[in-house]
C-alpha positions in Angstrom: -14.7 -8.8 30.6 -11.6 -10.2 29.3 -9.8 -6.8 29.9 -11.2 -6.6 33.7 -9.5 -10.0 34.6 -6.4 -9.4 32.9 -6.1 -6.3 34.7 -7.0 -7.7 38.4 -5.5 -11.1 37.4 -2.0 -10.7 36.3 -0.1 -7.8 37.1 -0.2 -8.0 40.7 0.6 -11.5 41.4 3.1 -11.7 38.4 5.4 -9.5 40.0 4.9 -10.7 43.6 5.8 -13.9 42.2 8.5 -12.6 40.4 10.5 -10.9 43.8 9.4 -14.1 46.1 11.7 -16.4 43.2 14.3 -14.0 43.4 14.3 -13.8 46.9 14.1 -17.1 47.6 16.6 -18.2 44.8 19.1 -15.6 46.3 18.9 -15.9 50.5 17.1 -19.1 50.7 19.2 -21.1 48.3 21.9 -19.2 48.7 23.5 -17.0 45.6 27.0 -18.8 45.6 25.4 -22.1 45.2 22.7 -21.0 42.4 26.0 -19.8 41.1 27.9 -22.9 40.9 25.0 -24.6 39.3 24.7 -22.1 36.5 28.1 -23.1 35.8 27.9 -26.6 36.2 25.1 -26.5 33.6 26.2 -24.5 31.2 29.7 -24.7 30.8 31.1 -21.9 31.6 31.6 -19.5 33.6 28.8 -16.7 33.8 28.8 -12.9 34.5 29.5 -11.6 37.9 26.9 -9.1 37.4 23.8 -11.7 37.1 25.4 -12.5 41.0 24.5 -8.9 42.0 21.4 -8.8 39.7 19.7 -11.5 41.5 20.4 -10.5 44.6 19.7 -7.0 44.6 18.4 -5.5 41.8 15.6 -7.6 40.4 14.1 -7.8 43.8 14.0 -4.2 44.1 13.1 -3.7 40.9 9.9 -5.8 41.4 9.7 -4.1 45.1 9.3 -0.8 43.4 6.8 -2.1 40.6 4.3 -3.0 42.2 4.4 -0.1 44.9 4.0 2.3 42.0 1.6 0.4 40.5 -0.4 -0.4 44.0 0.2 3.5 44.9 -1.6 4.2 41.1 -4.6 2.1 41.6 -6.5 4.0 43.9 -9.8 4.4 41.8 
């Protein structure tokens, strides 16, 4: 019982959730001023690459995810 719901509970809307905060955090937000308020709280100045990272590749990332596994669960 216990396997069935965490199978059907949450994989699917873990990563859905997962690409709506990165979208969101990224276009809706805006990516320069998440940014800037990474750096006001911590300090310091943090990696260009998390800039690109949120904006593009976890998104896709969890795009591709759950198409693979929604493309696997045809049983």
């Amino acid at each position: 019982m216990f396997q069935i719901f965490d199978y059907y509970a949450g994989s699917r809307i873990i990563i859905l959730v997962a690409f709506l905060e990165c979208a969101t955090v990224a276009w809706l937000y805006g990516i320069n001023r998440f940014y800037d308020n990474m750096e006001m709280m911590l300090g310091r100045r943090i990696d260009p690459y998390m800039k690109i990272s949120w904006t593009f590749t976890s998104p896709i990332f969890c795009l591709v995810r759950k198409c693979i596994k929604t493309g696997f669960e045809y049983e």
